[in-house]
Legacy VTK file of the C-alpha trace (Angstrom):
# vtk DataFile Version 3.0
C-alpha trace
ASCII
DATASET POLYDATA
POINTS 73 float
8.469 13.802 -5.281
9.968 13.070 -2.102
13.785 13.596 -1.352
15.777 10.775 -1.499
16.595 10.461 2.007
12.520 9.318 2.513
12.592 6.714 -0.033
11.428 3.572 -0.051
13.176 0.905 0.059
12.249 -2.720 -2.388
14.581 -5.936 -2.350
15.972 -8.375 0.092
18.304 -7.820 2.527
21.947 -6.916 1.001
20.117 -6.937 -2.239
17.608 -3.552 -2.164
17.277 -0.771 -4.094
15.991 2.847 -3.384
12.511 3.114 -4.977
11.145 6.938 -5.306
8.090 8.140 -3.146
5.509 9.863 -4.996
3.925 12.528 -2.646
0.272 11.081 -1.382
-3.093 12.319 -1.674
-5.141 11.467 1.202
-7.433 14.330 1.590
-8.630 13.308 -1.860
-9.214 9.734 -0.826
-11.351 10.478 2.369
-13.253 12.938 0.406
-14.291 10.302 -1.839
-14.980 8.107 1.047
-17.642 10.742 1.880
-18.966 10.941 -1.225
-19.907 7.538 -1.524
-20.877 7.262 2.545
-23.171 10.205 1.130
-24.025 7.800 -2.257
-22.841 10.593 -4.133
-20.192 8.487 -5.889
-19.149 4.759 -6.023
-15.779 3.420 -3.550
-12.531 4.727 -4.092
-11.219 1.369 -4.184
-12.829 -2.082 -5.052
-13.547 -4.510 -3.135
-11.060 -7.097 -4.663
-8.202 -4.147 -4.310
-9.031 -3.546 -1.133
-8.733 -7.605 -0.206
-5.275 -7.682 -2.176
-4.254 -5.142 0.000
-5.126 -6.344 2.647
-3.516 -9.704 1.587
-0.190 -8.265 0.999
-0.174 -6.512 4.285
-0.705 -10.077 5.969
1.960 -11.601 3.885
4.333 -8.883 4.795
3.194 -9.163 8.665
3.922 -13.038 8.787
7.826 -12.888 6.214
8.345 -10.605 8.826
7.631 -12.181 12.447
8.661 -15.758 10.815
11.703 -14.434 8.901
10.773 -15.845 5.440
9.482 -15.197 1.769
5.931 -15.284 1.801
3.722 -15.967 -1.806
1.020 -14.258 -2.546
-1.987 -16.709 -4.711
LINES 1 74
73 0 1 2 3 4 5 6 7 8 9 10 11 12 13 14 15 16 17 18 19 20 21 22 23 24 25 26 27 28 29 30 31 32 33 34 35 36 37 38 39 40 41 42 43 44 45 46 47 48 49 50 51 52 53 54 55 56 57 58 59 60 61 62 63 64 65 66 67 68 69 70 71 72
């Protein structure tokens, strides 16, 4: 785990919380990227994750130029 000084923070402003970091694993995740570029093995993520992600990352993009809560569908 990840001291406490790199942690994440989740809340709004004046109202947040620390939220501990769990150490990554991104070797593992472009390894099975290859794997399945190869057809050895199926996506490391689904489709629909990868579109929620990609959804919240837009959310967060536009709270943050516009300066307000954005809902996610």
């Amino acid at each position: 785990m990840a001291p406490p000084r790199a942690y994440g923070r989740l809340g709004t402003p004046g109202a947040d919380r620390a939220e501990p970091t769990d150490p990554g694993a991104y070797q593992d995740f472009y390894a099975d990227v290859v794997r399945t570029l190869r057809g050895e093995a199926p996506p490391p993520v689904t489709l629909t994750d990868a579109i929620t992600g990609l959804e919240i990352i837009e959310a967060a993009v536009t709270a943050a130029r516009e300066s307000r809560v954005v809902s996610l569908k």
